[in-house]
Residue, then its C-alpha position, 0 to 999 in steps of 0.5 A: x486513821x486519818x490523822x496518819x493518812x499522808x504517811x500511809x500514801x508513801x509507805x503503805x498501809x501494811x506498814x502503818x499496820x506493823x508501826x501500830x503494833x510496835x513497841x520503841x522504848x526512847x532512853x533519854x528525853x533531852x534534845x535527841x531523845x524528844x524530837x525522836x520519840x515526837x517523830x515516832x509518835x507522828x509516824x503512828x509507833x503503837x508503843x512508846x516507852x518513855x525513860x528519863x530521870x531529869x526535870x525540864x530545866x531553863x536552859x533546856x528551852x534552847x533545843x529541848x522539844x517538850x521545853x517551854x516557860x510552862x513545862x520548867x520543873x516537871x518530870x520529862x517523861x511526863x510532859x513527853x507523855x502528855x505530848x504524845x497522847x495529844x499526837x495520838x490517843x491510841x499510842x500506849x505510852x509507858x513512863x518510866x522517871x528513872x536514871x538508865x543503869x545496869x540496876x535499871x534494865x530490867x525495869x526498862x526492859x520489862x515490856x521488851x521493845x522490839x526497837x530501843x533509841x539511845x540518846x543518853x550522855x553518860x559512858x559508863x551506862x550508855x555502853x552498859x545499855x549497847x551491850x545488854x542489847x546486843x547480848x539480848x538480841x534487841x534492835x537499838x539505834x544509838x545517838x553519838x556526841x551531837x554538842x559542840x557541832x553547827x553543821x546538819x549536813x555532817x550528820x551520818x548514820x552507820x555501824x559504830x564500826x564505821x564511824x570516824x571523828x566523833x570522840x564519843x564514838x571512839x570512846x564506846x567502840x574502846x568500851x564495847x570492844x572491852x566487852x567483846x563488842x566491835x559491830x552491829x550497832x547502828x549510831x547517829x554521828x557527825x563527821x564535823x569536829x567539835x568546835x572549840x569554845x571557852x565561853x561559860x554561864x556563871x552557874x555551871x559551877x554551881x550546877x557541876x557540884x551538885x550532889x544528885x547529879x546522876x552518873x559522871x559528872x560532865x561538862x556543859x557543852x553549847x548545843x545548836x537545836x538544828x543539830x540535836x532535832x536533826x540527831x533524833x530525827x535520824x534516830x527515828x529514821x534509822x528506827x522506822x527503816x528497821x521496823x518496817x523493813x525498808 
C-alpha cells in the first residue's frame, strides 16, 4: 500500500504484513495514549482497540492530540477513531467509551490484543491492568508519570524492575509485588525529577470536587507536550519492536 510504502523500504514488507494483521488495544487517550495510537495508526497496525471513558476537554488542547476548538465536548474514543480511519481506512477501529477497571477487563479484552499500551493515571486500576496481563500472558507496554517533567532526553524505556526516580513507578512495582509481580513489564519512564510548582487555575477546585470523577481523585499537574508525545511515542516504539520482532 502506498500510503505505508516508506515505512515498508526500512522494515520490509514481511513486517508491514504482520502489522496489517495485528490487534493493539490503546487503554487511555490522553496525551500518551493519542500520539501512541496515531503512530500505530502510521505504521499500519490492522486493529486498534480504542479505550477512554472521558471527553475532550480545553485544557486538554495543550498536549492532547485529537484536542482542537472543534473536538471540545466529544467522546476521545470517537474523535481518535475518526483520526485513524482518516489515516488508514483498512484499520479495524473498535471503540470502547468506558473507564478501565476490573469490571471493565472482559469488555476490553473480548477481542484479545496481541499487544496492550497503558497510558491510564489511576494506581489502583493501572496495577489492576498490569496484572491481568501478566497473568493472561499478554504483551503490554506501560507509560509511567510523564507530568511535571521538561526534559525529553530522560525518557528511558526498561523493565519496571529497572526503573529508578519515577514515583509512579516505585508506587506500582510495591503494588504489583503485592500481587506477586516484580519483572517483565516493559515501562516508558523518565529518570528527571519532577519539578516542584505551586501554581494553580482557578477552577481546579472546582473540577476535584466533581462527583463523576472516575477513580481516585488526583491532582492537576502541569504537562509540557514534548514530553508526553514523546511518552506515547516510545510507547508505540517499544509495541512495534515486540510486534515485529526487532
Amino acid at each position: 500500500m502506498e500510503r505505508f510504502s516508506r515505512l515498508t523500504q526500512l522494515i520490509g514488507n514481511e513486517k508491514i504484513k504482520i502489522l496489517a494483521k495485528k490487534k493493539v488495544a490503546i487503554i487511555g487517550l490522553g496525551a500518551v495514549g493519542g500520539f501512541a495510537a496515531e503512530a500505530l495508526a502510521r505504521c499500519g497496525t490492522g486493529h486498534l482497540t480504542l479505550v477512554d471513558f472521558d471527553v475532550i476537554e480545553v485544557s486538554n488542547i495543550n498536549r492532547h492530540i485529537a484536542a482542537f476548538d472543534s473536538t471540545v465536548g466529544k467522546p476521545k474514543v470517537d474523535v481518535m477513531g475518526e483520526r485513524i480511519k482518516d489515516i488508514n481506512p483498512l484499520c479495524l477501529v473498535s471503540k470502547k467509551n468506558i473507564f478501565a477497571d476490573k469490571n471493565s477487563f472482559d469488555s476490553i479484552f473480548a477481542e484479545k490484543p496481541d499487544m496492550v499500551i497503558d497510558a491510564i493515571d489511576s494506581l489502583g486500576p493501572k496495577a489492576d491492568l498490569l496484572a491481568y496481563c501478566v497473568a493472561n500472558k499478554i504483551a503490554i507496554v506501560s507509560s509511567m508519570g510523564a507530568a511535571l517533567k521538561k526534559d525529553p532526553s530522560k525518557i528511558k524505556i526498561a523493565d519496571i524492575s529497572k526503573t529508578d526516580v519515577c514515583p509512579l513507578a516505585k508506587k506500582l512495582r510495591n503494588s504489583l509485588k503485592q500481587k506477586g509481580i516484580t519483572e517483565g513489564i516493559t515501562v516508558i519512564y523518565s529518570t528527571e525529577p519532577a519539578i516542584k510548582t505551586g501554581l494553580k487555575l482557578p477552577h481546579e477546585d472546582d473540577k476535584l470536587d466533581q462527583e463523576d470523577v472516575k477513580g481516585r481523585k488526583r491532582s492537576i499537574l502541569g504537562s509540557y507536550p514534548v514530553v508526553t508525545a514523546m511518552f506515547g511515542l516510545y510507547a508505540a516504539h517499544a509495541a512495534m519492536l515486540a510486534i515485529i520482532g526487532d
